[in-house]
C-alpha positions in Angstrom: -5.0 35.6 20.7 -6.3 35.2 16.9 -6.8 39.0 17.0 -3.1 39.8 18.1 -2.3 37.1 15.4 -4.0 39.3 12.8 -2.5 41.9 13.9 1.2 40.9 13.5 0.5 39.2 10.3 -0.6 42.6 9.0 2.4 44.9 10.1 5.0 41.9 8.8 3.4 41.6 5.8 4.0 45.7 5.0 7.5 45.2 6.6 8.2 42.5 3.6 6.6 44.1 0.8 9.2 47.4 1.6 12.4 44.4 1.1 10.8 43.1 -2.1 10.9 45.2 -4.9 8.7 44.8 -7.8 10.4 42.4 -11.1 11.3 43.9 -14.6 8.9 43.2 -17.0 8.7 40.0 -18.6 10.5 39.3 -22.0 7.7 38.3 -24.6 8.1 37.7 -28.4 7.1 35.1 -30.5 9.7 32.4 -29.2 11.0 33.1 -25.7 8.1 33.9 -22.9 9.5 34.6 -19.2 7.2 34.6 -16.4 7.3 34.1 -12.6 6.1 35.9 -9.5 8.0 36.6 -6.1 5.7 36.2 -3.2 5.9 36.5 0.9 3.5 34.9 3.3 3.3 35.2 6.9 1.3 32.9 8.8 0.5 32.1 12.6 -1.3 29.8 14.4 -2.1 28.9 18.0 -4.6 25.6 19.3 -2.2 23.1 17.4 -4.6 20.3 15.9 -1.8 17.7 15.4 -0.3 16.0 17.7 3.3 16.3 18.6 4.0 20.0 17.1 4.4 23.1 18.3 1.3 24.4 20.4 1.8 27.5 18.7 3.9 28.4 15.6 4.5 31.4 13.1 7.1 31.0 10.0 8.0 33.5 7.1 7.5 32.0 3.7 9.0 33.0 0.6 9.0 31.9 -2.7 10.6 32.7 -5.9 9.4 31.0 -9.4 10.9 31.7 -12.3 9.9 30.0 -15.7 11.0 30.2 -19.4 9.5 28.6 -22.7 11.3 28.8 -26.1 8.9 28.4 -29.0 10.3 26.9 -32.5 8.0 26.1 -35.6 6.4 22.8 -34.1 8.9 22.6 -31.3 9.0 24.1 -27.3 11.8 23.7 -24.5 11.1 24.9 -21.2 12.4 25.2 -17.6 10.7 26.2 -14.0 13.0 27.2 -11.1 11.2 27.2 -7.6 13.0 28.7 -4.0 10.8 27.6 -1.7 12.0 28.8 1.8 10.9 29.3 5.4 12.1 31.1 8.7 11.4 32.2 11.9 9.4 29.0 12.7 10.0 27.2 16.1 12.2 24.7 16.7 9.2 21.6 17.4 7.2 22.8 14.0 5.3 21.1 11.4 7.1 22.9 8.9 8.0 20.4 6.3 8.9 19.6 2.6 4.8 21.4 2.0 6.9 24.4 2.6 10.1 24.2 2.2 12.4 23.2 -1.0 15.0 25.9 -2.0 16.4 26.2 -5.3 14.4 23.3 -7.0 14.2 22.9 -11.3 10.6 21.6 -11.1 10.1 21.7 -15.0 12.9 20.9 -17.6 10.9 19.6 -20.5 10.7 18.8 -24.7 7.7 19.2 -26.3 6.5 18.9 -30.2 3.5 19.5 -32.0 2.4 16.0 -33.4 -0.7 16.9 -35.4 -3.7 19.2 -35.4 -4.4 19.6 -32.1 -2.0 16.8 -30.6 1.2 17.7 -29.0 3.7 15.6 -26.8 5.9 16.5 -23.7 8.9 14.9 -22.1 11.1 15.3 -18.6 9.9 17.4 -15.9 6.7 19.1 -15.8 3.8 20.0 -13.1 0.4 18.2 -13.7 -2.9 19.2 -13.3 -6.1 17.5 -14.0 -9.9 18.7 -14.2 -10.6 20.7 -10.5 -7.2 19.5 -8.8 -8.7 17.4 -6.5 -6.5 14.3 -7.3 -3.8 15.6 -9.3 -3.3 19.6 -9.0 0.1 21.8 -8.9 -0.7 23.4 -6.1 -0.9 27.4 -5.7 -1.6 28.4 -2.0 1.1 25.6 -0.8 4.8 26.9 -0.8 5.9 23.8 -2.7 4.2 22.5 -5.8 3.8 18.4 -7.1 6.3 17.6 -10.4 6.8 14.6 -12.1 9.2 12.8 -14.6 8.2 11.1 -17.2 5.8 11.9 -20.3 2.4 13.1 -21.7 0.0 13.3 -24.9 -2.5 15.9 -24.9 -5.3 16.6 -27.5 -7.3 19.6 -27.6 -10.3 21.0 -29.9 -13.5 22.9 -28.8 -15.3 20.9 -27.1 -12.8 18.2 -25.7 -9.5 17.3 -24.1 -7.3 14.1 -23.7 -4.4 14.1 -21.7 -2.4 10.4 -21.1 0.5 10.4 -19.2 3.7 8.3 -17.4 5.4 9.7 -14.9 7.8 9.4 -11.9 6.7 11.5 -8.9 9.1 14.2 -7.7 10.1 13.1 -4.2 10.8 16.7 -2.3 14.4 16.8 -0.7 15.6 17.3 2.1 12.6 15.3 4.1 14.4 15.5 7.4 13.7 18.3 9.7 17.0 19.7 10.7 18.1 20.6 7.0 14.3 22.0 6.8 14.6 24.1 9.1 18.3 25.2 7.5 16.8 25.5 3.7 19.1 23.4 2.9 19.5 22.4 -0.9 19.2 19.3 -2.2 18.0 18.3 -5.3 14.4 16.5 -5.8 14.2 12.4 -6.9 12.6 10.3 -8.8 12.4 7.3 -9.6 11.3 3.9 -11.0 9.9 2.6 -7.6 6.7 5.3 -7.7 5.2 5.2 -10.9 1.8 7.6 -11.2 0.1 7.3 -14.8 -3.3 7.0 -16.2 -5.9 9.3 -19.0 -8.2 12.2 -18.5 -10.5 13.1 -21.0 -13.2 16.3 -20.6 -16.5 16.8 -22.7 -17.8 20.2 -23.3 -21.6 21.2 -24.3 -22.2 24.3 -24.9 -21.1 27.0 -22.6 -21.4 26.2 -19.4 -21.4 21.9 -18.8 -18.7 19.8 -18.4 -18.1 16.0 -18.0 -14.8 14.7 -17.0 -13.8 10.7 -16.8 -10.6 9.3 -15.6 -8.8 6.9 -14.7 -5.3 7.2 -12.5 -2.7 4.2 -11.5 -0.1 5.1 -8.6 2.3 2.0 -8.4 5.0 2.3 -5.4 7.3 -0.2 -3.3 10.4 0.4 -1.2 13.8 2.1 -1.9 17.0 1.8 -0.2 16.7 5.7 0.9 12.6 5.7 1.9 9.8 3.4 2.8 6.6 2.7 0.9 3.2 2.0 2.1 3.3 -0.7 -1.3 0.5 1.6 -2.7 -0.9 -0.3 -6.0 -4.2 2.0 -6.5 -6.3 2.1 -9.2 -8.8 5.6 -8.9 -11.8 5.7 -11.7 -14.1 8.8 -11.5 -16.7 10.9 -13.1 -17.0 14.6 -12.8 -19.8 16.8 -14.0 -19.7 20.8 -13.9 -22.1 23.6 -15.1 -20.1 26.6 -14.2 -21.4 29.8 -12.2 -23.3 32.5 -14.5 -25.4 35.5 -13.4 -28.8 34.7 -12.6 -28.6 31.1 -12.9 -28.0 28.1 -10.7 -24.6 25.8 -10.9 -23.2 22.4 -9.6 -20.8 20.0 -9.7 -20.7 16.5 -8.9 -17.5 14.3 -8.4 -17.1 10.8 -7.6 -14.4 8.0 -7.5 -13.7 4.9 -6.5 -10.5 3.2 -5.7 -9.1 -0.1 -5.5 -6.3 -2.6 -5.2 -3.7 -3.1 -2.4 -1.7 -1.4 0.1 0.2 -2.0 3.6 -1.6 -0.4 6.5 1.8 1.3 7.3 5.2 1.9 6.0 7.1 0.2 8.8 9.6 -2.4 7.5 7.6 -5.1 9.8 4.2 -4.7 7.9 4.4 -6.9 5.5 0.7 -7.5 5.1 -1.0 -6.8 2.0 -4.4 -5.7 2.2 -6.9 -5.3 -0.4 -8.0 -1.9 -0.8 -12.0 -0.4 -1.6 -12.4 3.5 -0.5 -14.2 6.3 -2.5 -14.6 10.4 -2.2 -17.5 12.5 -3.7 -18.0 16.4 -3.7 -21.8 17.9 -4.4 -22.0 21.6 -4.8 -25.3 23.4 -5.5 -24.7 27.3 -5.8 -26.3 30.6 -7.7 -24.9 33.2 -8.6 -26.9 36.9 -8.5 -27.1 39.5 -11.0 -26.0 42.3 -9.1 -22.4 44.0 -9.5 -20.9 42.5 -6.8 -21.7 39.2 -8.7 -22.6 37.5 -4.5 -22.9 33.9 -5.3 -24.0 31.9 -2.3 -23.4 28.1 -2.8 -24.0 24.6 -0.4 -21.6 22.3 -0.3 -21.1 18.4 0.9 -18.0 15.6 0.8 -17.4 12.9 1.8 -14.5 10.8 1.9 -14.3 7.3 3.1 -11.9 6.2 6.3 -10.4 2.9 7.7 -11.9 0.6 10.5 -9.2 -1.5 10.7 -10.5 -4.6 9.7 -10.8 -6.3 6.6 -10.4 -4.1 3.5 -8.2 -0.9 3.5 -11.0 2.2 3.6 -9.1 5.4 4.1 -9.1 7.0 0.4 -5.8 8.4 -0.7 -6.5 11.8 -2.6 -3.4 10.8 -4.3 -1.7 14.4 -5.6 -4.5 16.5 -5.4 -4.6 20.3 -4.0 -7.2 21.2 -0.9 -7.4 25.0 -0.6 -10.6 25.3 -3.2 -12.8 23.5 -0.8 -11.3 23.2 2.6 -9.4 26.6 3.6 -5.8 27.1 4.2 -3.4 24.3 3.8 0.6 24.8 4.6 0.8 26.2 8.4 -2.6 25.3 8.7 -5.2 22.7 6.9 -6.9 19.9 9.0 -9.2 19.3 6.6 -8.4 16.5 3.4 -9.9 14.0 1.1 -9.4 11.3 4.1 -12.3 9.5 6.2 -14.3 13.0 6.1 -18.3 13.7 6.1 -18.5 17.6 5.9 -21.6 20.3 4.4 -21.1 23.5 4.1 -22.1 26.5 3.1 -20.3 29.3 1.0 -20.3 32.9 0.6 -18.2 34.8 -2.3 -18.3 38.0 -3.8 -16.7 40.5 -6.5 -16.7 44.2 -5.0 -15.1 45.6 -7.4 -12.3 44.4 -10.2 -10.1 44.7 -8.0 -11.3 42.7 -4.6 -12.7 39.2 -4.2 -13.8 38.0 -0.9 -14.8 34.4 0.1 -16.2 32.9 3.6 -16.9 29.3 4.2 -18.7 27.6 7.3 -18.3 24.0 7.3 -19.6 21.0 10.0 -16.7 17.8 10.3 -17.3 14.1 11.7 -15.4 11.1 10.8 -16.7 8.3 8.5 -14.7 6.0 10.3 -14.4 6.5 14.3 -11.0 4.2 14.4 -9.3 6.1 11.9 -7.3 9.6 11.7 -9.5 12.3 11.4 -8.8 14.1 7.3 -5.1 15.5 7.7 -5.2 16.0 11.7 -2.7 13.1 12.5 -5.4 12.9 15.6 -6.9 9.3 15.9 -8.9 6.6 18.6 -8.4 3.2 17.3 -10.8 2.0 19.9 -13.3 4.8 18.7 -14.4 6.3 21.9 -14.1 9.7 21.2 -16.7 9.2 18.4 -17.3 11.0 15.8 -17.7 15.0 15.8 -14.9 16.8 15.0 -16.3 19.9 14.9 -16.8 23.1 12.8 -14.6 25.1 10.8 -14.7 28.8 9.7 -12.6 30.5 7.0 -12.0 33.1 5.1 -9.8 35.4 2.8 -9.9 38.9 0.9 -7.7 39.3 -1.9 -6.8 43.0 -3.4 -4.7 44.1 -6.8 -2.6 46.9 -5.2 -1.2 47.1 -9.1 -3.5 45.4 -11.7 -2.0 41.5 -12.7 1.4 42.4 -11.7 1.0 43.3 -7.5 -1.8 41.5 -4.8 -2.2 41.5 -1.2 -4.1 38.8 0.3 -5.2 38.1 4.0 -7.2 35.2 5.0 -7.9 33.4 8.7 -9.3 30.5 9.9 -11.2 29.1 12.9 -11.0 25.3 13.9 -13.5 24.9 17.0 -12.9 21.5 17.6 -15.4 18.9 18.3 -15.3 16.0 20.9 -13.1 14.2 18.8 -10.5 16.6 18.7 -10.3 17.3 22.2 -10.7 13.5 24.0 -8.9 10.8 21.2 -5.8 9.6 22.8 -3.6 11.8 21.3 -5.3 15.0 20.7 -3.3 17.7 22.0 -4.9 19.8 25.0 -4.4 23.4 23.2 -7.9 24.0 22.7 -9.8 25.4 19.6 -7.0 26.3 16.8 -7.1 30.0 15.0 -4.6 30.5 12.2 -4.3 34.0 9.9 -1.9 34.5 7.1 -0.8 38.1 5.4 0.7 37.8 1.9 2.3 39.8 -1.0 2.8 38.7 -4.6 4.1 40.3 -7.2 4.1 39.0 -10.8 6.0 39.6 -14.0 
């Protein structure tokens, strides 16, 4: 099945690249810089994980960005237009706003130049902070996180600052029968999600990097959505020494989260629970001197889950992206920042300039067995399934068919699922799930 999968991934994705013709070049002076990319994705998948969806699914993706920056002496304005769009998917699928939101202005922003080194921003802008695991715009995922509001940032050599306030981007339309039409409806925010917090990163010397933050995401109800009541306070430490030939690397991230939350976001569940969860990611790697620059690297996280009882476990990752560690998201994408314990081991490698290549094994069980398992949807609240989930295989080639301005990419994943997967009271009986994806980009 995965192999007949493969195999019309490949012959669509040459079918799209033949429709989509390569962009002018960019404008670029000293004031106005233009930039975007046009890219088409085709994905498949069959052994649905979550429960509810289609037992097997393909969808087209396509995506146009387009961005603009004028550059005044002290002064910027800018602007980001995303069509995020879909089709061909079936009629029961998980598509949803992860891949679809046509014709969206996800930056609109004022910035100025405060002093050496300082600059402010206002309006709509993407965020991203440290490695993206808590606040990221995303890059594999159709759609991208945006927010409303404002930020600070200093800069010099060997540190950064950024504090900000902002008003998530809620991505519109959330219900599945405009989804599936692209329909076009403008993005909201709003005072009832509030995300805002400081992020500050230490350099020494070349290689090592310390990053400490501290993020706030305040929500309640609206007349046109429900709220889980979210008041979470995340604090966390990250330490890096980057890859280098010949030489070993790491990185270490951990943080802890507090305050309250509803269990649900049912208009009945009005009880407020206190809230203590936490996430860490520990990566040992080295990198070889040899031209293909192979660097083989281990890997562990673990993310805390709920039992039910008491104090709220499950940790939110908040707004942070997935693909680095865990694989494929969109079509795909099981695996999350959510009541995980997962090591693994990764393979990655430079051919040539113009190929990288990456595999990943990775081993999943539950932290909690009464919880949902990561981002499966799949859960026992009386924990008899236990705890093995299973094992996951992934992997992706990437090649420059023109050098920064055309790529090709094809990647595939394997979810063999443990007992967990197969026996909890909703698991869907579709067996393991395979998933492949061919895709084209071409920037300008």
């Amino acid at each position: 099945m995965i192999g007949m999968a493969i195999r019309s991934l490949l012959s669509a994705g040459c079918i799209v690249s033949t429709f989509v013709a390569p962009p002018a070049r960019a404008q670029d002076n000293s004031r106005l810089t233009v930039h975007g990319q046009l890219r088409a994705r085709v994905e498949a998948l069959d052994g649905q994980f979550r429960p509810g969806a289609a037992g097997s699914d393909a969808v087209l993706l396509l995506q146009t960005d387009i961005a603009a920056e004028y550059r005044g002496a002290g002064w910027r304005i800018g602007g980001e237009l995303v069509d995020a769009r879909g089709y061909f998917e079936r009629r029961n699928s998980s598509i949803s706003t992860n891949e679809v939101n046509a014709i969206e202005p996800v930056q609109a922003y004022i910035g100025a130049d405060l002093a050496k080194g300082l600059s402010a921003t206002a309006g709509r802008f993407t965020l991203a902070l440290g490695n993206g695991r808590l606040v990221a715009r995303n890059n594999f995922r159709n759609t991208t996180n945006a927010f409303t509001g404002a930020r600070l940032d200093w800069k010099r050599d060997d540190a950064t600052a950024t504090v900000f306030w902002t008003m998530p981007q809620r991505r519109l339309p959330d219900n599945a029968a405009d989804i599936r039409d692209n329909a076009v409806r403008f993005d909201k925010e709003g005072s009832a999600e509030q995300f805002f917090g400081g992020y500050v990163s230490l350099k020494s010397g070349q290689h090592d990097t310390l990053d400490l933050y501290a993020l706030r995401l305040i929500e309640r109800d609206a007349a046109d959505f429900a709220t889980r009541d979210r008041h979470l306070l995340t604090s966390g430490v990250r330490f890096e020494r980057a890859p280098s030939p010949a030489r070993a690397d790491a990185e270490i991230e951990a943080a802890w989260q507090t305050g309250s939350t509803h269990r649900t976001s049912a208009p009945t569940d009005t009880d407020r629970v206190g809230v203590t969860a936490w996430f860490a990611h520990a990566e040992a790697g080295w990198t070889f001197a040899a031209p293909w620059r192979p660097r083989i690297a281990l890997l562990f996280d673990y993310a805390s889950g709920d039992s039910g009882k008491g104090r709220y476990g499950r940790f939110d990752s908040l707004f942070g992206a997935r693909v680095r560690e865990f694989g494929p998201t969109s079509f795909y994408g099981p695996v999350g920042r959510s009541n995980l314990i997962s090591p693994a081991i990764r393979i990655e490698a430079v051919p040539e300039k113009a190929w990288d290549v990456v595999a990943t094994v990775r081993l999943l069980r539950l932290d909690s067995a009464t919880d949902s398992f990561a981002n499966s949807g799949v859960r026992d609240r009386n924990g008899d399934a236990g705890r093995n989930a299973g094992a996951q295989l992934d992997g992706r080639v990437r090649y420059w068919l023109v050098p920064k301005r055309a790529r090709l990419a094809l990647g595939a994943a394997w979810l063999s699922k443990g007992r967990f997967l197969t026996s909890a009271a909703n698991a869907p009986a579709t067996g393991d799930t395979h998933y492949g994806y061919a895709e084209v980009t071409f920037s300008f």
